[in-house]
N, C-alpha and C positions, 0 to 999 in steps of 0.2 A: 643395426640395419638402418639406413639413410632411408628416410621418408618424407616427402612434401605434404606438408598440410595446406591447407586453406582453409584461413580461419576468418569467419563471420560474426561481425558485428552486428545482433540484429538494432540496438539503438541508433546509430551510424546509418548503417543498412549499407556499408562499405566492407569487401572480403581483404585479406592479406596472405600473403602467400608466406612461407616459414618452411623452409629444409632444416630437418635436426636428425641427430641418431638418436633413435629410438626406440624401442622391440615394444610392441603393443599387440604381440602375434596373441590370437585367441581374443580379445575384443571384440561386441558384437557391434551393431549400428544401436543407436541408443544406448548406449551405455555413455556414461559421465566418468570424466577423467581427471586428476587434478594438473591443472597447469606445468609443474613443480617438472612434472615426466617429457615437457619439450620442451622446457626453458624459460615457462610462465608465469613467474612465482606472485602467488596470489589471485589466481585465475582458476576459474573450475568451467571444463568443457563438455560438451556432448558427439558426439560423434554420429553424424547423419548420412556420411556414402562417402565414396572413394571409386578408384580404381586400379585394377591390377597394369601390370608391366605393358600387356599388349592392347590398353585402353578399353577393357572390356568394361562395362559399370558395374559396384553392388547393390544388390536387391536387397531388401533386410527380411522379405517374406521367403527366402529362400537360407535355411540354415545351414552351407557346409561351406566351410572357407577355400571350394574348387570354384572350379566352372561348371557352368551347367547348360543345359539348351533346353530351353523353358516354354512353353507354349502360356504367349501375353497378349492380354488383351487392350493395355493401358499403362501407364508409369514410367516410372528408371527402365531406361535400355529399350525404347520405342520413341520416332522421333515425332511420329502422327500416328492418330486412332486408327484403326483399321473399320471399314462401314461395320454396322450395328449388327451385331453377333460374330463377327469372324475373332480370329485370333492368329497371331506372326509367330512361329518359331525362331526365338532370338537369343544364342548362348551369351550369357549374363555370370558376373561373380557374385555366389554365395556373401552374407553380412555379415562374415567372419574373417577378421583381418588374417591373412596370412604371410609368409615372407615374401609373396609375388607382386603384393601390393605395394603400389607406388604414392599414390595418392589417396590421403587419408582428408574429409570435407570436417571443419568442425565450429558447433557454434558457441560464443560466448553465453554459459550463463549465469555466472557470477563474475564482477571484476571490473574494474574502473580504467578507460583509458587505454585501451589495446593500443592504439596507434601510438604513445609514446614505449610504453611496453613493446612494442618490436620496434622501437627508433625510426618511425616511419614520420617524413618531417609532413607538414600539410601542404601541398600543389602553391606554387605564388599566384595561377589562376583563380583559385577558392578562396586565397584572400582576399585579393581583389575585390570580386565579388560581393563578400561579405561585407568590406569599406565600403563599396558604392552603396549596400543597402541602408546601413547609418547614416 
């Protein structure tokens, strides 16, 4: 199964985007991955949200790898508070990756150098940059 990740650098604090095959079906959010399984060798991940096919988000407080229609008062799948005590019925993907899932969010945390690791070259704006500051 083809799947897009989006994988986060928090030392960077720059995300990359990464399509691979890969069956991760049954995975929850928080769970840790080794690299090795989308083509990261030497990288150990986390897995913090996604989304299925028809862009729906996952919840990780919500355990079933469907949909569901949730009564939220704040979080994933809300894009503003609702005033003080109400709550939005918002159907949301369960934090179990399933085959419907397209996009899998994930962060580094072990591993040196993501950006050469997925051959990702650096902007010649950011060099720049970085020479004017020397």
């Amino acid at each position: 199964m083809e799947i897009k990740f989006v994988i986060s650098d928090p030392q960077t604090g720059r995300s990359y985007p990464k399509t691979h095959q890969a069956d991760l079906t049954g995975r929850k959010i928080g769970d840790k991955i080794r690299g090795d399984e989308i083509g990261l060798n030497g990288f150990e991940l986390e897995i913090t949200g996604g989304s299925d096919t028809a862009g729906f988000p996952m919840r990780k407080d919500i355990v079933i790898p469907g949909r569901k229609s949730a009564l939220l008062s704040s979080g994933t799948g809300l894009r503003k508070k609702p005033h003080k005590g109400a709550k939005i019925r918002k159907t949301v993907r369960g934090g179990i990756i399933s085959s419907f899932t397209a996009q899998v969010n994930l962060k580094v945390v072990s591993g040196k150098e993501l950006a050469k690791a997925l051959g990702v070259e650096e902007k010649k704006e950011e060099a720049k940059i970085e020479e004017k500051k020397e």
